[in-house]
C-alpha positions, 0 to 999 in steps of 0.5 A: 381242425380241432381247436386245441385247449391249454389245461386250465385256460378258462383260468387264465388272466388272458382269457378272463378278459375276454371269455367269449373268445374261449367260448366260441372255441368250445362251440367251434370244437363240436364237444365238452372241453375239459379243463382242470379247475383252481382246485384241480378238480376236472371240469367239462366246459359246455358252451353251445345253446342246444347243448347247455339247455340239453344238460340243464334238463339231463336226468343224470347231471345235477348236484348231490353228487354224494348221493350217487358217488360212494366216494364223495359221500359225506355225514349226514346233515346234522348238529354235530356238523359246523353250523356254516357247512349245515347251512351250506348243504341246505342252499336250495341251488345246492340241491336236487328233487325231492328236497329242492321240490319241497323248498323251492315249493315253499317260497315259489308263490312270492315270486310269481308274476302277479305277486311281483307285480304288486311291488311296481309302485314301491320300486318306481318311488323308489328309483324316483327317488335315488334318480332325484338324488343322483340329479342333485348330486351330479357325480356318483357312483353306478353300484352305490346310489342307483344299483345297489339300494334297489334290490337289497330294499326290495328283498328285505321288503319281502323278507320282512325285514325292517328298515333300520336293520337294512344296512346290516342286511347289505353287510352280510349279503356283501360278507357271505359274497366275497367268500372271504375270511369274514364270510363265516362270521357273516353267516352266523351272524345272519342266521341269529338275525333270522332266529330273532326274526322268525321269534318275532314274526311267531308271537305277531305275524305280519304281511311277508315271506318270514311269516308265511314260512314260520307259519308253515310249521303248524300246517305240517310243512315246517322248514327246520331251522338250517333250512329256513336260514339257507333259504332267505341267505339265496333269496338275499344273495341271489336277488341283491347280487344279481340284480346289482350286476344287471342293472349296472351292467346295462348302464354300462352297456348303454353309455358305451353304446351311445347309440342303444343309450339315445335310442332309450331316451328316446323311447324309455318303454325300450327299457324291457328290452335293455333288461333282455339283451343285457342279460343275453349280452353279459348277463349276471352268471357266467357258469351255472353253479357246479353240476356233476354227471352222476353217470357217464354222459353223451353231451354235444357230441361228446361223453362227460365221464361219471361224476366228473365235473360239468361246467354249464356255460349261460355266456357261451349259450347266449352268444351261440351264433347259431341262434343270435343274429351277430351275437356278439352285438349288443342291440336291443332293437334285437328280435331273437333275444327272448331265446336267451338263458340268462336265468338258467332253464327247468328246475333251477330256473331263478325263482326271482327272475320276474322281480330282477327284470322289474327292477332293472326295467323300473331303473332303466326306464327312470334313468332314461327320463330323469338323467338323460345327460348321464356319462361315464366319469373317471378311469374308464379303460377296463370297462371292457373287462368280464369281471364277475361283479363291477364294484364301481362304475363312476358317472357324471349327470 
């Protein structure tokens, strides 16, 4: 029997509790579920391993749905155009080839494995030192002191961004995250630091991402400013909320397991492998940003109408029990977790996804060594809610 589907169930603040539930019975129903999203835009929910990795690499499902849809074209990119849409439009996870070539192109080289590789020792002194406070304080907060300084330093290491300026740097990334009244205001004035920056960086190049990119502009391959704006707001965003998400997420999964937490004291080289099973368990993103069907598509033994919606669901993949053993198990002994898509797959798949399993790896094995008394503190009854983002995770050394 055909399990049957509310219109906007995803939504539901039942289901938001859980959505794993909802997802077992989108694999269980054998096709793409619709549903109708806040918007009321229709919204095809896909949820099976093979079927989401099929979509990812599918030719005809993707996202400049102006390109192909004559009734959702929109002006051309351009100054008339409001500054905050402008950059919005150039975010690369926005785009498709040629453009996302030519952009991702352009930063890919500072995220490889070997030049992420290069930060280890800066990460480790790092996570040395925020696991040294967090002993001497004996009460403290997951996001704040262990999670959140991590990878917002790190980016803006990369970026290019001195120290002083960091904490306005956390404030726009939070700002433009919330998606709140203050987000636009966030943006415009993150884009005028970035006009300061790329000034200073063209008159004295240093060792960083913002100078290899302003000095693209005599080779040629000049980013125009839109561009270049769009391109640091993903990496900041990306690689601070994300990588925030990851690691508090993990400590969490390990204090609620005590099993898997002493396992890790035990041995803290396990600490790649708690990267893995929690960005297979509850990884940072649920649904991969809003794709569309520039066409009608054959999808999991269903049709996608054209340009509808296409909801690619990275839980429901990584909790499909046709490849992971007890998938709804958190273990990180596991031997079938490799196979998970957390990070996305094919084109889109996260630039920086070799510096946040670092970074998580690094925190996780410092945690284990330097606190190993560590424990949840405080209200901790909805620790078994699937919000997007935890905001706080009180602990105790």
């Amino acid at each position: 029997m055909v399990p049957a589907f509310g219109p906007a169930e995803l939504w539901d603040p039942a289901v938001r509790r859980d959505p794993h539930g909802f997802y077992d019975r989108v694999r269980a129903a054998g096709r793409p579920v619709l549903q109708i999203d806040p918007a009321g835009n229709r919204f095809w929910v896909v949820a099976g391993h093979a079927d989401v990795l099929a979509a990812l690499r599918h030719p005809a499902i993707g996202h400049e749905i102006h390109r192909h849809c004559p009734a959702a074209a929109h002006e051309p990119v351009g100054h008339h155009r409001d500054e905050v849409a402008r950059i919005e439009a150039r975010q690369l996870i926005s785009l498709d080839p040629p453009d996302h070539t030519r952009l991702r192109g352009l930063v890919s080289g500072g995220f490889t494995a070997r030049a992420v590789a290069r930060l280890e020792t800066w990460i480790a002194d790092l996570a040395d030192r925020l696991v040294t406070d967090a002993r001497r304080a004996g009460h403290l907060d997951a996001v704040t002191h262990l999670a959140d300084p991590v990878p917002v330093n790190v980016i803006a290491e990369l970026v290019g961004v001195p120290e002083p300026d960091r904490p306005r740097f956390r404030a726009w990334s939070a700002a433009i995250v919330s998606a709140s009244a203050d987000a636009p205001v966030a943006t415009v004035e993150f884009a005028a630091y970035l006009d300061e920056l790329a000034a200073r960086r063209r008159a004295e190049p240093a060792d960083d991402l913002m100078s290899e990119l302003v000095a693209r502009e005599n080779l040629g391959d000049r980013l125009d400013r839109d561009e270049l704006v769009a391109l640091v707001q993903l990496l900041l965003i990306a690689g601070q909320e994300t990588t925030v998400d990851l690691i508090v997420n993990g400590i969490r999964l390990l204090l609620t397991h005590p099993d898997q937490w002493r396992a890790l004291r035990e041995d803290p080289t396990l600490a790649a492998a708690v990267v893995e099973e929690t960005l297979r368990f509850r990884g940072p993103v649920e649904i991969v940003p809003p794709r569309f069907a520039f066409e009608d598509v054959e999808i999991g033994g269903g049709r996608i109408p054209a340009f509808d919606r296409v909801g690619l669901s990275l839980w429901g993949a990584n909790r499909d029990p046709a490849v992971f053993d007890q998938p709804h198990r958190f273990d990180i002994h596991r031997t079938d977790v490799r196979r998970h898509i957390a990070f996305g797959y094919g084109i889109h798949f996260c630039l920086g996804a070799h510096l946040a399993r670092l970074e998580s790896r690094i925190m996780f094995e410092r945690i284990a060594q330097g606190l190993p008394g560590l424990r949840l503190a405080g209200d901790t009854r909805d620790l078994d809610g699937f919000r997007l983002h935890q905001d706080r995770l009180p602990l105790r050394v």
